[in-house]
py3Dmol code that shows the C-alpha trace and the ligand (Angstrom):
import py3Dmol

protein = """\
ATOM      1  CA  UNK A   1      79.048  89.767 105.163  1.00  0.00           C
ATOM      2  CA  UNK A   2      79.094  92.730 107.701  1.00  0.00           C
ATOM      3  CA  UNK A   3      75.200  93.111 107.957  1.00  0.00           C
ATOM      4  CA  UNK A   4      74.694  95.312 110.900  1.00  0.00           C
ATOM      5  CA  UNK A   5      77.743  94.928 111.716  1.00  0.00           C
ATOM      6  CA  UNK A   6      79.115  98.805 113.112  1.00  0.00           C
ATOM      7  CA  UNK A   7      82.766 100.432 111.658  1.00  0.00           C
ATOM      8  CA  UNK A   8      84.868 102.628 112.362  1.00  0.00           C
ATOM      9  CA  UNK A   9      87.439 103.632 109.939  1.00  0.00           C
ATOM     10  CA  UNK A  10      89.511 106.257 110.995  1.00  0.00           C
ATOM     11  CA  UNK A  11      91.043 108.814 108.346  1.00  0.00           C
ATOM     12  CA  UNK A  12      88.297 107.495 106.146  1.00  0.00           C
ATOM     13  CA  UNK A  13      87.813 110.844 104.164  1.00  0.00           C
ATOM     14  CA  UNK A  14      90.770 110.036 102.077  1.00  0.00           C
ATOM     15  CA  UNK A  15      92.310 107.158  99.912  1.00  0.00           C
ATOM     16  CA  UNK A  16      92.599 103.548 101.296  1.00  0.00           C
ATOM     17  CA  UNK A  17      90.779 104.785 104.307  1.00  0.00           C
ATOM     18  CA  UNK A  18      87.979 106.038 102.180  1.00  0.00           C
ATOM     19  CA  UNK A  19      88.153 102.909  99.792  1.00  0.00           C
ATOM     20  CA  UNK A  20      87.403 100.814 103.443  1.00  0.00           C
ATOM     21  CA  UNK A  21      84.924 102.641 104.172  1.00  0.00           C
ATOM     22  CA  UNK A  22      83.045 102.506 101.426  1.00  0.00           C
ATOM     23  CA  UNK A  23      83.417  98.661 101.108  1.00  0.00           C
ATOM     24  CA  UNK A  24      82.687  97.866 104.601  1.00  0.00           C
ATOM     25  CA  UNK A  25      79.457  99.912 104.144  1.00  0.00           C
ATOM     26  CA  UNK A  26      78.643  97.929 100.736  1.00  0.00           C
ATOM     27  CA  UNK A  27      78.663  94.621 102.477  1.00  0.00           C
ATOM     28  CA  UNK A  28      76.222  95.861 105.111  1.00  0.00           C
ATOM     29  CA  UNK A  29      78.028  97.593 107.975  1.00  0.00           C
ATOM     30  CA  UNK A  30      77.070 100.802 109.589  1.00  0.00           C
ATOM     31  CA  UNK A  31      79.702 102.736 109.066  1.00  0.00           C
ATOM     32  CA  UNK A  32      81.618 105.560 111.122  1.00  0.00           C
ATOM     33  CA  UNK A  33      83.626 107.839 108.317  1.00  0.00           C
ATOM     34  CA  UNK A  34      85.983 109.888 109.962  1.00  0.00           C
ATOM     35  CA  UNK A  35      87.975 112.997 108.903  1.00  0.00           C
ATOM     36  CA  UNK A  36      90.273 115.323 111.128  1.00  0.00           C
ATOM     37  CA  UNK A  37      90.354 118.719 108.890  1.00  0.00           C
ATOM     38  CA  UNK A  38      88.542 118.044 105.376  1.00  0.00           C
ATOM     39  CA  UNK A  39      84.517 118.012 106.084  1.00  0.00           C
ATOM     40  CA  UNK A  40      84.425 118.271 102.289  1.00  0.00           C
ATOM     41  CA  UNK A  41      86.339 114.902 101.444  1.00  0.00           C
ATOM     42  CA  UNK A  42      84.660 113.212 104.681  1.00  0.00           C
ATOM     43  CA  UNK A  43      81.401 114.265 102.995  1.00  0.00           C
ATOM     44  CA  UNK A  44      82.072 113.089  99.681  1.00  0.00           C
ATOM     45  CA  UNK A  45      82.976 109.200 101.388  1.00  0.00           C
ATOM     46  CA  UNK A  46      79.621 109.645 103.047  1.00  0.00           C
ATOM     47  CA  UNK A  47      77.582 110.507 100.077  1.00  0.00           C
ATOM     48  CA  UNK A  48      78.973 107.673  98.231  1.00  0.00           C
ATOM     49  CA  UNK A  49      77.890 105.437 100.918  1.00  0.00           C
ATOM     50  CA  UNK A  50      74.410 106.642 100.867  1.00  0.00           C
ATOM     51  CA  UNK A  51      73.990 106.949  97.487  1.00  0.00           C
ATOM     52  CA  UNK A  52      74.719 103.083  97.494  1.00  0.00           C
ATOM     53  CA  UNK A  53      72.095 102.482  99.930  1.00  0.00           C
ATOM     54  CA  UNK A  54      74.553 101.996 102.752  1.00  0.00           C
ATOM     55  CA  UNK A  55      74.370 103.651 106.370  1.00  0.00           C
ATOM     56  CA  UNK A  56      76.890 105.832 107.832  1.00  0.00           C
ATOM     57  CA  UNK A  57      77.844 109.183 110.069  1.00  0.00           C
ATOM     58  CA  UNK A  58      80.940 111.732 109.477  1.00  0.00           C
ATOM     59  CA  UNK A  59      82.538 112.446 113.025  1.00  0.00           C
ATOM     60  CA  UNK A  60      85.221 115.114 112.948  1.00  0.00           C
ATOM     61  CA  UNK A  61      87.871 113.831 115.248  1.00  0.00           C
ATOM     62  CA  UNK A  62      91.941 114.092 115.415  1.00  0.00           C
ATOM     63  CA  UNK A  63      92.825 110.696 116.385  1.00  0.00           C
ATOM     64  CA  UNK A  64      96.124 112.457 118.131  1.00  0.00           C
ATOM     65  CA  UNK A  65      93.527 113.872 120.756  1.00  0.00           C
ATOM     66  CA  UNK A  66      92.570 111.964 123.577  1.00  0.00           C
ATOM     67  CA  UNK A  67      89.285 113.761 124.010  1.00  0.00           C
ATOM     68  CA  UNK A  68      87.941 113.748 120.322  1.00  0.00           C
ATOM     69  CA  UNK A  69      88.697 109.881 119.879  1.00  0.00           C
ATOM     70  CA  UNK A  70      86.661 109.664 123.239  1.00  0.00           C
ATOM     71  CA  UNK A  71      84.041 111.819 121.577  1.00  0.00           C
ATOM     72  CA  UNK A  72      83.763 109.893 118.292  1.00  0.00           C
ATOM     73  CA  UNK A  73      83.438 106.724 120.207  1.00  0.00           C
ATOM     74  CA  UNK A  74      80.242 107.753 122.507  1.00  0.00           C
ATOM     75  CA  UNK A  75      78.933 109.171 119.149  1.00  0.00           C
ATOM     76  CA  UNK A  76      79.143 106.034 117.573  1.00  0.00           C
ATOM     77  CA  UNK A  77      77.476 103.856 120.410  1.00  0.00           C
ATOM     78  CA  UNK A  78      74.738 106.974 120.754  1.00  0.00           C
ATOM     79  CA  UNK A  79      74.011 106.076 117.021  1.00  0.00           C
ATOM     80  CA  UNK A  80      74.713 102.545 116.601  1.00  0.00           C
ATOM     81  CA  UNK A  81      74.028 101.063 120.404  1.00  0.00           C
ATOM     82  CA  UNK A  82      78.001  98.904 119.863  1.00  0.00           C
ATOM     83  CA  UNK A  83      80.883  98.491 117.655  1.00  0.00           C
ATOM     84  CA  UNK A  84      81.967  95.354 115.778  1.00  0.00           C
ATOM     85  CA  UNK A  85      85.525  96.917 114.210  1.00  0.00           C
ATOM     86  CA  UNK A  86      87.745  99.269 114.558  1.00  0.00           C
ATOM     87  CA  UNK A  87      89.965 100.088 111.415  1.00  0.00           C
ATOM     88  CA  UNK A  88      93.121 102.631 112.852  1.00  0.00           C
ATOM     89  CA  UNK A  89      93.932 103.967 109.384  1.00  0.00           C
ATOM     90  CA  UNK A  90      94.677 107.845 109.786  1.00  0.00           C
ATOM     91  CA  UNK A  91      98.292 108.303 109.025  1.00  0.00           C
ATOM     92  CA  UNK A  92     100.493 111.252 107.597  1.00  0.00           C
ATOM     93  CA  UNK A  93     104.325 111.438 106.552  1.00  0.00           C
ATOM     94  CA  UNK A  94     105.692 114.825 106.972  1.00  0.00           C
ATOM     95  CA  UNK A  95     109.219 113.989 105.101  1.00  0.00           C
ATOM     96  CA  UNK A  96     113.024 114.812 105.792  1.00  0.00           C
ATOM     97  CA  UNK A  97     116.202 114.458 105.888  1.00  0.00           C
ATOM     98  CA  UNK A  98     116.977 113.141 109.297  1.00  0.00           C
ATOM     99  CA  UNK A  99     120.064 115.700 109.425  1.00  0.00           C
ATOM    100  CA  UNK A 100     117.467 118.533 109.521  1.00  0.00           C
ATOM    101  CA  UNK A 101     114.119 117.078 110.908  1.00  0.00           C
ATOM    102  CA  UNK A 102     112.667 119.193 113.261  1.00  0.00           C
ATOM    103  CA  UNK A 103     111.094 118.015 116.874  1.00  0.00           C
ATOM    104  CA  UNK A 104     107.776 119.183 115.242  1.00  0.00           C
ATOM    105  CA  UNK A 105     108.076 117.005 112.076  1.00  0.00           C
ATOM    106  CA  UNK A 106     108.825 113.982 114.407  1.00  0.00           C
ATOM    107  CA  UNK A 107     106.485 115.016 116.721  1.00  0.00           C
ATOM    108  CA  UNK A 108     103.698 115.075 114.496  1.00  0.00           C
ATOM    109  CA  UNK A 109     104.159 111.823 113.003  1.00  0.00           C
ATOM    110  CA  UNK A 110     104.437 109.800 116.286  1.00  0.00           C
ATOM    111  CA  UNK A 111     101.538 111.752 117.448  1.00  0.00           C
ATOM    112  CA  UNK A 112      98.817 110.652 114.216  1.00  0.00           C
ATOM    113  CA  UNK A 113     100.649 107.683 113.533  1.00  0.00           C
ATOM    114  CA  UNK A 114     101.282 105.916 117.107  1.00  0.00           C
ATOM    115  CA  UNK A 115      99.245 107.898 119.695  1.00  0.00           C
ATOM    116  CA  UNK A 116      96.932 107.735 117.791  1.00  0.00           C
ATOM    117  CA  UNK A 117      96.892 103.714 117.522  1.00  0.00           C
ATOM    118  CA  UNK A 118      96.545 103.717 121.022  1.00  0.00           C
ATOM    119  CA  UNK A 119      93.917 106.136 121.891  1.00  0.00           C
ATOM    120  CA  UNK A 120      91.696 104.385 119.254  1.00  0.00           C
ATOM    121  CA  UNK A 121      92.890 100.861 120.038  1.00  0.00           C
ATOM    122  CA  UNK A 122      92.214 101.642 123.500  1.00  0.00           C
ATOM    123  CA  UNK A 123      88.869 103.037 122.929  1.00  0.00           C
ATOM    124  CA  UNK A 124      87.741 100.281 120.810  1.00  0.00           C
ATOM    125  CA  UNK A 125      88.905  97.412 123.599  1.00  0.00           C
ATOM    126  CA  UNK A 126      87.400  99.027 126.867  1.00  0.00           C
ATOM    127  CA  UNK A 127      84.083  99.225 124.456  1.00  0.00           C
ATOM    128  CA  UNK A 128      83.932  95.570 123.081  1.00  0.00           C
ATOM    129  CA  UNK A 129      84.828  94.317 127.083  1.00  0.00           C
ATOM    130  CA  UNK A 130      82.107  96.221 128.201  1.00  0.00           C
ATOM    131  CA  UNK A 131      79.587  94.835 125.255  1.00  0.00           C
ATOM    132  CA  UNK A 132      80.465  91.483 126.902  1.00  0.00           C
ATOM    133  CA  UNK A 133      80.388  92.747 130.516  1.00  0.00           C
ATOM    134  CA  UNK A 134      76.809  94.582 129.792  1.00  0.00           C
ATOM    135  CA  UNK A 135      75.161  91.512 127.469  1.00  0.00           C
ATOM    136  CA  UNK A 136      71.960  90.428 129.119  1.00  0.00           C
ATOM    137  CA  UNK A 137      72.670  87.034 128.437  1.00  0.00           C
ATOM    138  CA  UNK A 138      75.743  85.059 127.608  1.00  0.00           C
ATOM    139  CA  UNK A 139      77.285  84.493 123.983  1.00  0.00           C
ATOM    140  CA  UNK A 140      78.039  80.637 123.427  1.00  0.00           C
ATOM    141  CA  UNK A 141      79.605  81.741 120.075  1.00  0.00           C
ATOM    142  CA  UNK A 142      83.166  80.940 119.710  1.00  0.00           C
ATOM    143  CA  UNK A 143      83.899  83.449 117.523  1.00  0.00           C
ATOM    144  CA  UNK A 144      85.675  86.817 118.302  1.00  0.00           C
ATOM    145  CA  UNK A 145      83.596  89.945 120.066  1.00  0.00           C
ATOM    146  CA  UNK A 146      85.784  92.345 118.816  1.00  0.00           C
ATOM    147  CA  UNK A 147      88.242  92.701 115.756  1.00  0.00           C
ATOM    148  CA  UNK A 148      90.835  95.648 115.329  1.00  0.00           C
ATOM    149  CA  UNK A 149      92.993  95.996 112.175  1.00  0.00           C
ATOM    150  CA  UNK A 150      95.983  98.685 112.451  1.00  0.00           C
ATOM    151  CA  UNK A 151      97.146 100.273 109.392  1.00  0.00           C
ATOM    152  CA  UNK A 152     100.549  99.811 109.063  1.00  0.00           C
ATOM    153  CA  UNK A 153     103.275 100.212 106.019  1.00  0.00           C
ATOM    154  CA  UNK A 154     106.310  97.331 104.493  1.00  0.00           C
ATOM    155  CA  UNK A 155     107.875 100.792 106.642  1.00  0.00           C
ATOM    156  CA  UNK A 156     107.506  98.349 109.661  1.00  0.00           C
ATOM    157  CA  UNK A 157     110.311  95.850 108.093  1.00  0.00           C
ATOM    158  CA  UNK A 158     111.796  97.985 105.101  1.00  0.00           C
ATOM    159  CA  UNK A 159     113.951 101.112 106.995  1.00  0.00           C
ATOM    160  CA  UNK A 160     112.928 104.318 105.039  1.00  0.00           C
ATOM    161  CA  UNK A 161     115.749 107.478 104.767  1.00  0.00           C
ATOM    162  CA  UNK A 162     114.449 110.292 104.623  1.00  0.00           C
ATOM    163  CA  UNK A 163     111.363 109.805 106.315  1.00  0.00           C
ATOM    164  CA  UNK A 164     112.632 108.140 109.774  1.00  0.00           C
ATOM    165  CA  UNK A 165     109.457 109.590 111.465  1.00  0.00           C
ATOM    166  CA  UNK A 166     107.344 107.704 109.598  1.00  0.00           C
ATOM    167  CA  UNK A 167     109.134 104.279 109.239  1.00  0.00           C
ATOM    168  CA  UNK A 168     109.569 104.661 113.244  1.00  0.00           C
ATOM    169  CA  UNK A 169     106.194 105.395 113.957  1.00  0.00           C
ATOM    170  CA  UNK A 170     105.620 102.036 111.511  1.00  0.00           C
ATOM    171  CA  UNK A 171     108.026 100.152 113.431  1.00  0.00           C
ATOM    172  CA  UNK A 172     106.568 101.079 116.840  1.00  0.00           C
ATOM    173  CA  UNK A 173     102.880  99.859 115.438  1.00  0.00           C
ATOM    174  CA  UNK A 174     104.378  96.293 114.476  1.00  0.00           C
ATOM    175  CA  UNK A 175     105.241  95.657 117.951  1.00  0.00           C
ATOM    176  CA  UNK A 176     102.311  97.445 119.680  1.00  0.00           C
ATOM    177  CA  UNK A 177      99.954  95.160 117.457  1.00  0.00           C
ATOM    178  CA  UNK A 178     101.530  92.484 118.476  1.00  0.00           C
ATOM    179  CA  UNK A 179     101.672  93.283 122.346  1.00  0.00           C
ATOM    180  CA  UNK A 180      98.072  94.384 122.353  1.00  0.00           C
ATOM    181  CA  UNK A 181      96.666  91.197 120.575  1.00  0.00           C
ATOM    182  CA  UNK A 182      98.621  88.890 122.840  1.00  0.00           C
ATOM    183  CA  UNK A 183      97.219  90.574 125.798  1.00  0.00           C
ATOM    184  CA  UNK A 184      93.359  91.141 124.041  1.00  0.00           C
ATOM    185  CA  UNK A 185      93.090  87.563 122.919  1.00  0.00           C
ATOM    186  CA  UNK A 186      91.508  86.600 126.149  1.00  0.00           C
ATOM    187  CA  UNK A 187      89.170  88.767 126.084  1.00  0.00           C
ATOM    188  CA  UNK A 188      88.049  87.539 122.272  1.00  0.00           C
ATOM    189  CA  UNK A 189      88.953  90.196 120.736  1.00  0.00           C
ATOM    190  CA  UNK A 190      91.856  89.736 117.964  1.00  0.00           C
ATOM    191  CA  UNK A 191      93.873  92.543 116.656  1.00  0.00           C
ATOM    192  CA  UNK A 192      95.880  92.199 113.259  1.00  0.00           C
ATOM    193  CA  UNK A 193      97.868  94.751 111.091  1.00  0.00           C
ATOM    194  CA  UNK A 194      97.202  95.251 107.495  1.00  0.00           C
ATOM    195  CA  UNK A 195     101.294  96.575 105.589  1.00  0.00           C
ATOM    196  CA  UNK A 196     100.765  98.171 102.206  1.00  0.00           C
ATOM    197  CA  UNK A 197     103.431  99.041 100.323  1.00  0.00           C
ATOM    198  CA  UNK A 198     102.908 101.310  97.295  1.00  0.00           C
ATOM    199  CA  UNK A 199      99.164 102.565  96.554  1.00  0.00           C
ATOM    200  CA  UNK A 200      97.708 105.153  94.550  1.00  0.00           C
ATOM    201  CA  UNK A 201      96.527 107.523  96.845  1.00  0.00           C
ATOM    202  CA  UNK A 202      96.818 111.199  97.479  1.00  0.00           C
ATOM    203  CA  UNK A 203      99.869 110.447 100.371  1.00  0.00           C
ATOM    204  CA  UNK A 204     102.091 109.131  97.422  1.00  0.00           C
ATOM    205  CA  UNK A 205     100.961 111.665  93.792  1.00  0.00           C
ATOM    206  CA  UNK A 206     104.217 113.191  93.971  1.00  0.00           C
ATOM    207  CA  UNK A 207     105.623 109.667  93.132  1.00  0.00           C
ATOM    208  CA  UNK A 208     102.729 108.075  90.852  1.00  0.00           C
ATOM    209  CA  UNK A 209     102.265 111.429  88.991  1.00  0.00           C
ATOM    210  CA  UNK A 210     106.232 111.690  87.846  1.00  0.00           C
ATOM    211  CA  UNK A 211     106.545 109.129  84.782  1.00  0.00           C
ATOM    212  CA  UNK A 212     110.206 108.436  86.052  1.00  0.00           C
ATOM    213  CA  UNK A 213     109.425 108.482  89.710  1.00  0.00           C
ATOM    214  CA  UNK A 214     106.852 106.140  88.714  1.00  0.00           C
ATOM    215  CA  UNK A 215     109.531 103.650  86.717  1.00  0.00           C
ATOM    216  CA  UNK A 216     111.535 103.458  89.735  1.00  0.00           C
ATOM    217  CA  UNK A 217     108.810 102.620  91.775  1.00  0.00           C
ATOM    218  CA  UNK A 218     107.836  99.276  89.980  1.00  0.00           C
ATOM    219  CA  UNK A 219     111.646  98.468  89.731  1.00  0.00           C
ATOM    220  CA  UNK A 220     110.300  98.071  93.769  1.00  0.00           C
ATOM    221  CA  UNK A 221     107.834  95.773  93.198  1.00  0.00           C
ATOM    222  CA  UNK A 222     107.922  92.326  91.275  1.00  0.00           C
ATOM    223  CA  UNK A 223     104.087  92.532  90.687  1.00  0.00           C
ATOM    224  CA  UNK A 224     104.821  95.433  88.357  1.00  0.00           C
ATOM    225  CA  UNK A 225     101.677  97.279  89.258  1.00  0.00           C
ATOM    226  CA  UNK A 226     101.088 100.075  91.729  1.00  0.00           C
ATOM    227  CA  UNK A 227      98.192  98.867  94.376  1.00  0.00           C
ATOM    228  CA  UNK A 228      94.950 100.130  94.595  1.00  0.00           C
ATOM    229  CA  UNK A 229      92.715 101.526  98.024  1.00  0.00           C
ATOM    230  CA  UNK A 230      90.291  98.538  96.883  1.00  0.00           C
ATOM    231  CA  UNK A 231      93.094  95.829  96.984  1.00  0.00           C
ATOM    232  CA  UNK A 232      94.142  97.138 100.883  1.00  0.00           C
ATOM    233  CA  UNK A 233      89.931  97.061 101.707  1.00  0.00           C
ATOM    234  CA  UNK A 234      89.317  94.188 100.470  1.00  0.00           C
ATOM    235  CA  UNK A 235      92.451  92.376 102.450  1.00  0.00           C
ATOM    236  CA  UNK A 236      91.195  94.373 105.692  1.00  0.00           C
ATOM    237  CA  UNK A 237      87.654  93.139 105.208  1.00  0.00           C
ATOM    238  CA  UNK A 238      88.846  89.636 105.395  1.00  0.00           C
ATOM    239  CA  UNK A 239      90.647  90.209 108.733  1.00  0.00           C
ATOM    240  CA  UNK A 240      87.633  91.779 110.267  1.00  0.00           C
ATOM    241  CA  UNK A 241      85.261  89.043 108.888  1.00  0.00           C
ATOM    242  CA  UNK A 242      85.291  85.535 110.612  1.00  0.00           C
ATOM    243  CA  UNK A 243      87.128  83.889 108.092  1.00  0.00           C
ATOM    244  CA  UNK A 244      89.653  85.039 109.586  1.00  0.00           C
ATOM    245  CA  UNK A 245      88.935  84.013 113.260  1.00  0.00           C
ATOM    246  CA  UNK A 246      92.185  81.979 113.943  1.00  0.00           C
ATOM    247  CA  UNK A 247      94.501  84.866 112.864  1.00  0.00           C
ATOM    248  CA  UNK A 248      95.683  87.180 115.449  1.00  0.00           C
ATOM    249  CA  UNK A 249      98.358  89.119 115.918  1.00  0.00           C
ATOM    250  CA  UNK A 250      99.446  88.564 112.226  1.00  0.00           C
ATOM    251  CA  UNK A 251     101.256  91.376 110.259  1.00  0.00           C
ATOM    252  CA  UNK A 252      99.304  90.883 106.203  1.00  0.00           C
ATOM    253  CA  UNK A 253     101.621  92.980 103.575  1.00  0.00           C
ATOM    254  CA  UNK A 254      99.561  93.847 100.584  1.00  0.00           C
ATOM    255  CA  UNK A 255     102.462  95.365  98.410  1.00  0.00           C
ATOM    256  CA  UNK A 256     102.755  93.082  95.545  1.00  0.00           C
ATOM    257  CA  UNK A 257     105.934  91.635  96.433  1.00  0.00           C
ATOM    258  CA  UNK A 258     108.158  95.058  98.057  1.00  0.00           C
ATOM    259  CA  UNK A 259     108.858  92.934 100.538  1.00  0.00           C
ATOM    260  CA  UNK A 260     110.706  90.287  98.979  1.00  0.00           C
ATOM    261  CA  UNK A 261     114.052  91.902  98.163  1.00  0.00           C
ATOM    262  CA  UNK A 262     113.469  92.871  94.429  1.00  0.00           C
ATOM    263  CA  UNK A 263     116.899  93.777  93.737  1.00  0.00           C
ATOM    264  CA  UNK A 264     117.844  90.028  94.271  1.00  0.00           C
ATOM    265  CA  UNK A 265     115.725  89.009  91.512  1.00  0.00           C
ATOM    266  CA  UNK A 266     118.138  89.880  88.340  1.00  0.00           C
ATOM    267  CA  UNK A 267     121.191  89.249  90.883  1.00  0.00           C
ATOM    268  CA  UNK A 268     122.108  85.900  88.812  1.00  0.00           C
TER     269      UNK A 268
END
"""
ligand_1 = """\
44
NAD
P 95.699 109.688 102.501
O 96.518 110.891 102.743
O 94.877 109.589 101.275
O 94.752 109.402 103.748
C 95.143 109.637 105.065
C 93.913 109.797 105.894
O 94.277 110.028 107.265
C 93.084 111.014 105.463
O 91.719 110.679 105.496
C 93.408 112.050 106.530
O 92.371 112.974 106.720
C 93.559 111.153 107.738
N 94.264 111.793 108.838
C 95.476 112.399 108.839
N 95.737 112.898 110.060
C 94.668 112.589 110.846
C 94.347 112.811 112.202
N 95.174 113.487 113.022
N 93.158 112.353 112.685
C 92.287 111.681 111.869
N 92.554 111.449 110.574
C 93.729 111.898 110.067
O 96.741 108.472 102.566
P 96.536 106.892 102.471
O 97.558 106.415 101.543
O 95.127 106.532 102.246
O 96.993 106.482 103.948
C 96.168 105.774 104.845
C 97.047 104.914 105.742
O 97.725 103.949 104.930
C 98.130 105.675 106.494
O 98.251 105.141 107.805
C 99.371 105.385 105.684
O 100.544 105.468 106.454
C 99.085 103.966 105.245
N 99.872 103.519 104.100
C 99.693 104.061 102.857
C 100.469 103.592 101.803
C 100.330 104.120 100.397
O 101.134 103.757 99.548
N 99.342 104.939 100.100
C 101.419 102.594 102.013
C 101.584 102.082 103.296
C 100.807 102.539 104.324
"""
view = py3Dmol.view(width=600, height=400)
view.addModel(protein, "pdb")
view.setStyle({"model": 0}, {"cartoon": {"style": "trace"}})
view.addModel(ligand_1, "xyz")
view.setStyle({"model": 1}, {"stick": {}})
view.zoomTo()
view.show()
């Protein structure tokens, strides 16, 4: 479906990132795997591409820094010539009590989680406009140039104590999203958001490893199962292919039913 199609997936080294990554690459896309401190795990998403028969690079880049998402971007169009998708996944909670949250903590958060939405976004729009701009001859395809999926939380519509840096920085993407795909659509490009709620992935093993954190978590979700990396991919996949090529702008929660007020359910 994505033959020769060129990815990037951002945070990639890790989890539902990784698990995007890999299944982007599987359907025939050249694909970008990016990590910001762990060569090792950005390695091992690599390998596994290549030992599938799938094509790929590892770029080292800290989507919070302007010039490294610049960086990863020129490396990608030195390799691959253009891009097809961009998939903003990196993300990180650093958790606390709002009472005693430090600037840092906040900081930190807005700057992986939002910034770096918009240096990436950014990036990936001024490159698909200039794909068009640059085409030696004109495209008579109706389809979309250019597809960007966000990777957002049910933290954009569920508030979240204890971790009000993350659920902000959530919050902030649902509306950004929304802002940038209203002003992109023009242009042909469409820009969607992809809201998991609970998946097993190295963010959450302090939950999913605890057999009683783990009860209370599917008393959270009427599906009664935790999600899976492959269940987000495969969802993502489907807004970057053109099946999809009339939604824009669109906010898809994969979380098994979080969203729908579980508590409600045994309420009589
Ligand atoms: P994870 O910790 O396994 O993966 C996070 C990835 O982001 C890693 O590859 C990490 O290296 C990368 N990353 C962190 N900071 C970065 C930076 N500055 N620059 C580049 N990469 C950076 O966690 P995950 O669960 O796979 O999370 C991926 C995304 O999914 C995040 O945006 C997260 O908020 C979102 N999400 C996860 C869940 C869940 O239940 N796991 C639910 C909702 C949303």
């Amino acid at each position: 479906k994505f033959k020769d199609q060129v990815v990037i997936v951002t945070g990639s080294s890790s989890g539902i990132g990784k698990a995007c990554a890999i299944h982007f690459a599987n359907q025939g896309a050249h694909v970008v795997v990016n990590y910001s401190s762990n060569a090792e795990e950005g390695q091992n998403t690599l390998d596994e591409i290549l030992s599938n028969g799938g094509s790929g690079i590892l770029v080292k880049a800290d989507v919070s820094r302007e010039e490294e998402v610049l960086a990863m971007f020129r490396e990608t169009i030195n390799k691959f010539g253009k891009l097809d998708v961009l998939v903003s996944n990196a993300g990180l909670q650093k958790d606390s009590p709002f009472l005693e949250m430090t600037l840092q903590q906040w900081q930190k958060v807005i700057d992986v989680n939002l910034t770096g939405m918009f240096l990436t976004c950014r990036a990936a729009a001024r490159q698909f406009v200039s794909q068009v701009e640059n085409a030696t001859e004109p495209s008579h395809s109706e389809l979309s140039i250019g597809k960007i999926i966000l990777m957002s939380s049910v933290h954009d519509v569920i508030p979240w104590a204890g971790h009000v840096n993350y659920a902000a920085s959530k919050g902030g993407i649902m509306m950004f999203m929304k802002s940038i795909s209203q002003e992109l659509a023009p242009h042909k490009i469409r820009v969607n958001s992809v809201s998991p709620g609970a998946i097993k992935t190295p963010i959450n093993k302090e939950v999913w490893s605890d057999p009683n954190k783990y009860n209370d978590l599917l008393n959270l979700i009427p599906y009664k199962r935790i999600g899976t990396p492959q269940d987000v991919a495969k969802a993502v996949a489907w807004l970057a292919s053109d099946d999809s090529d009339y939604v824009n702008g669109e906010t898809l929660y994969i979380d098994g039913g979080m969203t729908l007020y579980p508590e409600f359910a045994d309420n009589g």
